[in-house]
Backbone as CSV, one residue per row, in Angstrom:
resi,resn,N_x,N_y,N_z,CA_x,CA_y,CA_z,C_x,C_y,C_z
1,UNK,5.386,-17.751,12.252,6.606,-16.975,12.185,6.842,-16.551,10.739
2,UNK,7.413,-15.191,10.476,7.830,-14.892,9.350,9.413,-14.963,8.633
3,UNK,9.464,-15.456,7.975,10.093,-15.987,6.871,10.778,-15.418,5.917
4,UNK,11.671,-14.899,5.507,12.041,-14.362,4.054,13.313,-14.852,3.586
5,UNK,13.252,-14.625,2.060,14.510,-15.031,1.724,14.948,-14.026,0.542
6,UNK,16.273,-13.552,1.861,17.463,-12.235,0.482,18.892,-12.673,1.088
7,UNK,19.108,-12.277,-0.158,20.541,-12.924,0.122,21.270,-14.180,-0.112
8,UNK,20.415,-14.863,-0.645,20.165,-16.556,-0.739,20.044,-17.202,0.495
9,UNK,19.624,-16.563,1.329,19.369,-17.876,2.799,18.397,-16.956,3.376
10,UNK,17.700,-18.046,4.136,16.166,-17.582,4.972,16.598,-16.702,5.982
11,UNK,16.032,-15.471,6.489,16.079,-15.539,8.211,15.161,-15.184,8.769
12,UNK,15.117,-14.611,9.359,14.003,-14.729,10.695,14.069,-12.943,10.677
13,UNK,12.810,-12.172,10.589,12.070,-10.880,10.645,13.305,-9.981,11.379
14,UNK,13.802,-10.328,12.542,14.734,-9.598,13.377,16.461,-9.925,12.695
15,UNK,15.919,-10.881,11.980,18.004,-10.697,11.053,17.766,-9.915,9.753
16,UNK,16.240,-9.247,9.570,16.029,-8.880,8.495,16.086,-7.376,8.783
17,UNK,15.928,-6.528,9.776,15.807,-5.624,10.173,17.228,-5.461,10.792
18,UNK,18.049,-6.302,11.541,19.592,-5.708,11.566,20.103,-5.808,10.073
19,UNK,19.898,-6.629,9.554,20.591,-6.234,7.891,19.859,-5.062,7.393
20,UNK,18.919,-4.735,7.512,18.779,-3.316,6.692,19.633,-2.012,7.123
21,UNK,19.395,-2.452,8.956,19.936,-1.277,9.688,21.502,-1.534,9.905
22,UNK,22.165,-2.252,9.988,23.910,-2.382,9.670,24.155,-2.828,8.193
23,UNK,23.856,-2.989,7.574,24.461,-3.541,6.162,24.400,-2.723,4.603
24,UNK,23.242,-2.332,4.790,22.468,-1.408,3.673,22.075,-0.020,4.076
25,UNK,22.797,0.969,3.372,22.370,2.381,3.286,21.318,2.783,2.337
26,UNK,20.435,3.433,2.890,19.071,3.457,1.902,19.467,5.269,1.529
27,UNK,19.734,5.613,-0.013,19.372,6.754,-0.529,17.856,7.172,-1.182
28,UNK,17.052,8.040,-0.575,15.565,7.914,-1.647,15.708,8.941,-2.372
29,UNK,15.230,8.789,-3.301,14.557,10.603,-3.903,14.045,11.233,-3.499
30,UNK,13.431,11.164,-2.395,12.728,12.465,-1.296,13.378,12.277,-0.402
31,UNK,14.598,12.043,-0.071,15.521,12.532,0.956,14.724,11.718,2.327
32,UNK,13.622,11.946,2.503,12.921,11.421,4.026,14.333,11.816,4.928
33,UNK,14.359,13.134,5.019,14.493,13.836,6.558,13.738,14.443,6.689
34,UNK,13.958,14.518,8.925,13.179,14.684,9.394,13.198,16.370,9.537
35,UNK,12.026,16.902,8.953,11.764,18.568,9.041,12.197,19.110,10.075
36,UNK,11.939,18.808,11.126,12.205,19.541,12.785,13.656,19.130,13.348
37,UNK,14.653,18.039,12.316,15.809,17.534,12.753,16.533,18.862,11.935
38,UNK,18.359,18.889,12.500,18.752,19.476,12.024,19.911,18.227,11.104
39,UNK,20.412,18.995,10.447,21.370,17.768,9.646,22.073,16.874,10.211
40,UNK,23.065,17.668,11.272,23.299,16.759,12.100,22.882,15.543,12.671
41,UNK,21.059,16.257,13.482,20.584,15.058,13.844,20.351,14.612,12.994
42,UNK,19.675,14.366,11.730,19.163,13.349,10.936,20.137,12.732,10.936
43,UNK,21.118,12.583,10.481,22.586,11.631,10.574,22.899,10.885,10.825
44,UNK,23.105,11.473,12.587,23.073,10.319,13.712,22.105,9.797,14.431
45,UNK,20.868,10.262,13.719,20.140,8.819,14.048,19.856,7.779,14.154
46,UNK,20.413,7.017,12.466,20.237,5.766,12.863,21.453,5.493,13.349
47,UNK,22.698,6.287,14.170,23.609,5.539,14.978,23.109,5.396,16.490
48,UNK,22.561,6.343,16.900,21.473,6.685,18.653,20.478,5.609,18.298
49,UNK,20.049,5.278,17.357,19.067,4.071,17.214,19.509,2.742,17.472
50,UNK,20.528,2.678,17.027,21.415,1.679,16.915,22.184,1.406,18.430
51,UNK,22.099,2.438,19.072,22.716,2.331,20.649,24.048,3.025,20.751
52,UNK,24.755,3.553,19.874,25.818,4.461,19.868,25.636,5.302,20.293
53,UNK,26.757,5.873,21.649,26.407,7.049,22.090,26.388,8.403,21.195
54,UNK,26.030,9.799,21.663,25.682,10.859,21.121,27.459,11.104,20.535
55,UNK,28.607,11.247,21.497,29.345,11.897,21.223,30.261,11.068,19.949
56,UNK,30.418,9.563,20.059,31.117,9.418,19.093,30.329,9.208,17.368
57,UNK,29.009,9.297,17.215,27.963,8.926,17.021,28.424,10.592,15.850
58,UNK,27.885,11.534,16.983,29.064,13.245,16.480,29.668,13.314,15.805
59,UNK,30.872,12.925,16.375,32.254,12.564,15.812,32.418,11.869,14.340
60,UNK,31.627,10.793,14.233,31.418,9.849,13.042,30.937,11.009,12.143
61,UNK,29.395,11.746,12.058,28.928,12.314,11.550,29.882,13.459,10.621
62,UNK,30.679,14.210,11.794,31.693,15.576,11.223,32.423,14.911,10.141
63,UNK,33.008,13.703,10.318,33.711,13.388,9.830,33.248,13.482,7.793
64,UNK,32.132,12.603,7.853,31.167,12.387,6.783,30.800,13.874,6.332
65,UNK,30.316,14.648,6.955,29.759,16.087,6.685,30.993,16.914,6.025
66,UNK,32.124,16.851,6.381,33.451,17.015,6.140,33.096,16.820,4.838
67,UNK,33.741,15.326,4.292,33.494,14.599,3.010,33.008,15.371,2.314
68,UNK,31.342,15.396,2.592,30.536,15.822,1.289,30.237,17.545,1.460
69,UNK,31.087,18.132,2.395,31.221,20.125,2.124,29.771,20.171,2.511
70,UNK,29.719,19.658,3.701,28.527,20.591,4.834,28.696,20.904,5.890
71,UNK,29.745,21.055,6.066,30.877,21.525,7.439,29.486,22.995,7.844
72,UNK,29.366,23.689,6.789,28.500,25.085,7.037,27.518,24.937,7.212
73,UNK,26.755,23.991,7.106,25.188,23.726,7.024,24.494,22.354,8.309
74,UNK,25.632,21.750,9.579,25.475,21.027,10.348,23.960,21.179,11.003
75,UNK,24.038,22.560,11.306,22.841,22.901,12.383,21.697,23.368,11.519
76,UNK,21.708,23.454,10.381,20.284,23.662,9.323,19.629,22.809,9.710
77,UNK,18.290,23.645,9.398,17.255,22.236,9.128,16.906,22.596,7.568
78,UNK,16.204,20.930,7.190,15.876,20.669,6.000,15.357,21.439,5.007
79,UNK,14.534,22.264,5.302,13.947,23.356,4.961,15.081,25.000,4.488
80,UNK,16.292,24.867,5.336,17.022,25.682,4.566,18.189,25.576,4.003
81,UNK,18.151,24.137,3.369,18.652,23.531,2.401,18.240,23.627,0.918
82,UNK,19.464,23.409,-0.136,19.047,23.540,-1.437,18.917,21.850,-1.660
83,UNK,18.094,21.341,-2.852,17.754,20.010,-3.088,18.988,19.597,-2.968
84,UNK,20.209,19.827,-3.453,21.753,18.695,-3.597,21.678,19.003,-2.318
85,UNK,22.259,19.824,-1.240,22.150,19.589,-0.133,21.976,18.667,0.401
86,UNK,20.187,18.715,0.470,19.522,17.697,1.036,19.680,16.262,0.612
87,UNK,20.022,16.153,-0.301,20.226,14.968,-1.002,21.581,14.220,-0.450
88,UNK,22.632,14.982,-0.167,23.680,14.851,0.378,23.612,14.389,2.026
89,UNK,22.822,15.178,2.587,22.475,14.943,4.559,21.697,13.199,4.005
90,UNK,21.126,13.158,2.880,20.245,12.007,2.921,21.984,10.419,2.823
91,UNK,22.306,11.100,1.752,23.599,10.211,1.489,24.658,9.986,2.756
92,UNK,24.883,11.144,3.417,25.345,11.303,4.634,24.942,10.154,5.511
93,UNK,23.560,10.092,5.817,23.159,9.261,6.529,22.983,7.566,6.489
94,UNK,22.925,7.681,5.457,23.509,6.566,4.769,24.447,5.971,4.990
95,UNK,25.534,6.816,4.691,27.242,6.597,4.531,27.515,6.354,6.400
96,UNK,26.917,6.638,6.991,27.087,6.688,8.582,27.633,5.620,9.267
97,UNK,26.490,4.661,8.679,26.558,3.096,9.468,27.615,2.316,8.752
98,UNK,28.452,2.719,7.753,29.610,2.343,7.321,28.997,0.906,6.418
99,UNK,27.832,1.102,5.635,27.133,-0.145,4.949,28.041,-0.738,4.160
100,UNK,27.389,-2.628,3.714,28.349,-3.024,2.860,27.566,-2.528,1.182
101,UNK,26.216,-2.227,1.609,25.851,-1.920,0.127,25.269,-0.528,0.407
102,UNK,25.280,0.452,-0.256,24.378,1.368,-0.656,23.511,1.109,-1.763
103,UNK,22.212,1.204,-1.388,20.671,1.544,-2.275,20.142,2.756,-2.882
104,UNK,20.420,3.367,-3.755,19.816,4.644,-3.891,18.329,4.452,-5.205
105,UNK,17.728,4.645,-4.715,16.380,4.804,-5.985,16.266,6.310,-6.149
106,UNK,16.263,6.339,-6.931,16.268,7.591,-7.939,17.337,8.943,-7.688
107,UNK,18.358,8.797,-7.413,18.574,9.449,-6.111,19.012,11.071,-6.777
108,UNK,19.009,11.440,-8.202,18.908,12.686,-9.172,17.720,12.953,-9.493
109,UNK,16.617,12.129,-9.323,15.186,12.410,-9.795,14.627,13.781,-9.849
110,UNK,14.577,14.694,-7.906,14.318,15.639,-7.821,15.776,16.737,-7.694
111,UNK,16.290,16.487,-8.655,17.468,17.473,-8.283,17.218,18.699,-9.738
112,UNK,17.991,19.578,-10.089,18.299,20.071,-11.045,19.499,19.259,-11.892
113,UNK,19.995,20.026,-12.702,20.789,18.847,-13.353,22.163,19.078,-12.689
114,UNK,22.848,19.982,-12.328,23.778,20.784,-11.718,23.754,19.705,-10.007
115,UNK,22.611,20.021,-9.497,23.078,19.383,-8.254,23.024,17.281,-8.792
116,UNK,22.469,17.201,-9.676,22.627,16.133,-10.222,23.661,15.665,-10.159
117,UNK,24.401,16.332,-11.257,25.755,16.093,-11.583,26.836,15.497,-10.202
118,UNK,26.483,17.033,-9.389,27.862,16.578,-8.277,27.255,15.605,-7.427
119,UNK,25.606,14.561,-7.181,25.638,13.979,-6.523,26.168,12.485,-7.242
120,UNK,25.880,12.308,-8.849,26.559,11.267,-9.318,28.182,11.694,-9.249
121,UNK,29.490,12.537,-9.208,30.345,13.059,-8.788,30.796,12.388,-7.273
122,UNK,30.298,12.403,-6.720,29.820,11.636,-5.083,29.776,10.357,-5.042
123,UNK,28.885,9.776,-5.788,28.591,8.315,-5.769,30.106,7.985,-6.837
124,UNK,31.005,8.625,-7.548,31.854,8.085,-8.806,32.711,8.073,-7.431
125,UNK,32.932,9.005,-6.623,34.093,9.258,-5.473,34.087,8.090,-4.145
126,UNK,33.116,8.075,-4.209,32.435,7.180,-2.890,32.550,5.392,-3.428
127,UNK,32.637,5.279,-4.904,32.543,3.777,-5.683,33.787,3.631,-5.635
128,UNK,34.788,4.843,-5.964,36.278,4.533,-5.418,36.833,4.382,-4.215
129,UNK,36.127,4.576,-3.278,36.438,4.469,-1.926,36.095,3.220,-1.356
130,UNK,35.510,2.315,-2.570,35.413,0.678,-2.109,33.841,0.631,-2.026
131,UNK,33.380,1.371,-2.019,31.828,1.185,-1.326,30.771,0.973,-3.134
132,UNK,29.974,-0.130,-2.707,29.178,-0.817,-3.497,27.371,-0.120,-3.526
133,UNK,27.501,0.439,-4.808,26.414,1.601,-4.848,25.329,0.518,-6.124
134,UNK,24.362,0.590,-5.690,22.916,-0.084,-6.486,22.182,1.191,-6.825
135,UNK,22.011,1.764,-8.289,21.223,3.062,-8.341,20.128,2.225,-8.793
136,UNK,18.972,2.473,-8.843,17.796,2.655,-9.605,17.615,3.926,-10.327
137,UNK,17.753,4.440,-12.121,16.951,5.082,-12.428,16.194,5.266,-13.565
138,UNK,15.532,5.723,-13.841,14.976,5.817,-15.445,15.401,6.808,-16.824
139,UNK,16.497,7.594,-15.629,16.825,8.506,-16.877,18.532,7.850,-17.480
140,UNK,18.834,7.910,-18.533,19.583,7.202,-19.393,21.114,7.854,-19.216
141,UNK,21.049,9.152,-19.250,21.955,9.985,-19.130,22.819,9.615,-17.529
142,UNK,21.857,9.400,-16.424,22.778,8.890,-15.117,22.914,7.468,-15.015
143,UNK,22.078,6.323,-15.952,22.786,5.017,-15.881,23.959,5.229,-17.063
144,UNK,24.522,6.256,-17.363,25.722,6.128,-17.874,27.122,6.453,-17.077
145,UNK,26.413,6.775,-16.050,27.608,7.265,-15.177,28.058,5.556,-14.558
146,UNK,27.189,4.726,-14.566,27.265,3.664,-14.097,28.475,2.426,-14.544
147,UNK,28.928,1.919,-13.594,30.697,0.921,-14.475,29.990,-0.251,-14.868
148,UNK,28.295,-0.697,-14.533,27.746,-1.910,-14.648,26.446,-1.115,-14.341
149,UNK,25.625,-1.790,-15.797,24.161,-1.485,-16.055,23.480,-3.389,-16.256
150,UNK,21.799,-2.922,-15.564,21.428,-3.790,-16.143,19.509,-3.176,-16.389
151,UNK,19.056,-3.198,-17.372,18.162,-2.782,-17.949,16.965,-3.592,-17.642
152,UNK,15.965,-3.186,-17.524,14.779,-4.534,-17.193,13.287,-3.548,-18.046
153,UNK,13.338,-4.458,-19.011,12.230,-4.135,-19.859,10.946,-4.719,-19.885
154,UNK,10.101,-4.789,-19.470,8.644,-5.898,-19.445,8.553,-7.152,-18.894
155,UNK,9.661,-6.832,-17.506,9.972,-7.813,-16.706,11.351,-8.603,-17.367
156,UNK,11.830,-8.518,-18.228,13.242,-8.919,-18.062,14.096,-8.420,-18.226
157,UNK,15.618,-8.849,-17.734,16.562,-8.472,-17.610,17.539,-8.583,-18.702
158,UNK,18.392,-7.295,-18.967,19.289,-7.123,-19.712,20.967,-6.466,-19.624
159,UNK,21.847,-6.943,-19.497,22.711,-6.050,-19.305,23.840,-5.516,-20.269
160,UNK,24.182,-4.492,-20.248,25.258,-4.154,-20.796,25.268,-1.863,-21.192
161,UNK,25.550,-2.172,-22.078,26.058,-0.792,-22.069,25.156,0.359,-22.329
162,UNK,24.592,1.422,-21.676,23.052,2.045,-22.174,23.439,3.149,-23.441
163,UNK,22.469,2.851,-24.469,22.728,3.939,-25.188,21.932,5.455,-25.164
């Protein structure tokens, strides 16, 4: 049997996979939506995954799409999206399952600096709304947007204020 330990206590492969999928919102830098989905669906997927029906599942989604000003862009697909956009349906989906943490790795990497901006803008709005955001990045300029840095140089850890 497999084994792990996050969080400070062991569990078992299947408490490891409902904690990813109810607890933690994953943001990537390549967005990973699905090309042939439209925004919408990408969304509510992992709620139909999860066993939530389609309509309130919907409902949840508008709500979120609302939020982040894609009310116009529901039925796009990925492809006729601009990078913040997409970056946003990615955050969207995220924000869905109502997580206790959000994960984002890199999550300005592939943006311009402009859609940059309003997605750290997002995460400053969304950190006030109670919700607990973990960025990963390497550029200096967006761990300043950050209320708590911690730096890791040649394997160790450092924290405090980035210059």
């Amino acid at each position: 049997m497999f084994y792990c330990c996050i969080f400070s206590y062991v569990c078992k492969e299947r408490e490891l996979v409902r904690i990813r999928n109810q607890e933690i919102g994953f943001i990537f830098q390549n967005y990973h939506l699905i090309p042939t989905y439209s925004v919408m669906q990408n969304i509510i997927m992992p709620l139909l995954m999860r066993g939530q029906d389609r309509r309130s599942a919907e409902k949840e989604c508008r709500e979120i799409v609302d939020m982040l000003g894609l009310s116009d862009r529901i039925h796009h697909k990925p492809s006729e999206l601009s990078g913040g956009q997409r970056q946003r349906v990615a955050i969207a989906r995220a924000l869905c399952s109502k997580p206790s943490l959000l994960l984002a790795d890199e999550p300005t990497g592939a943006l311009d600096q402009n859609s940059g901006t309003e997605v750290l803008k997002l995460f400053t709005k969304l950190h006030e709304m109670g919700n607990t955001i973990v960025m990963i990045t390497h550029d200096l300029n967006v761990a300043k947007w950050a209320e708590r840095t911690v730096r890791i140089v040649d394997g160790e850890m450092f924290e405090g204020e980035v210059n």
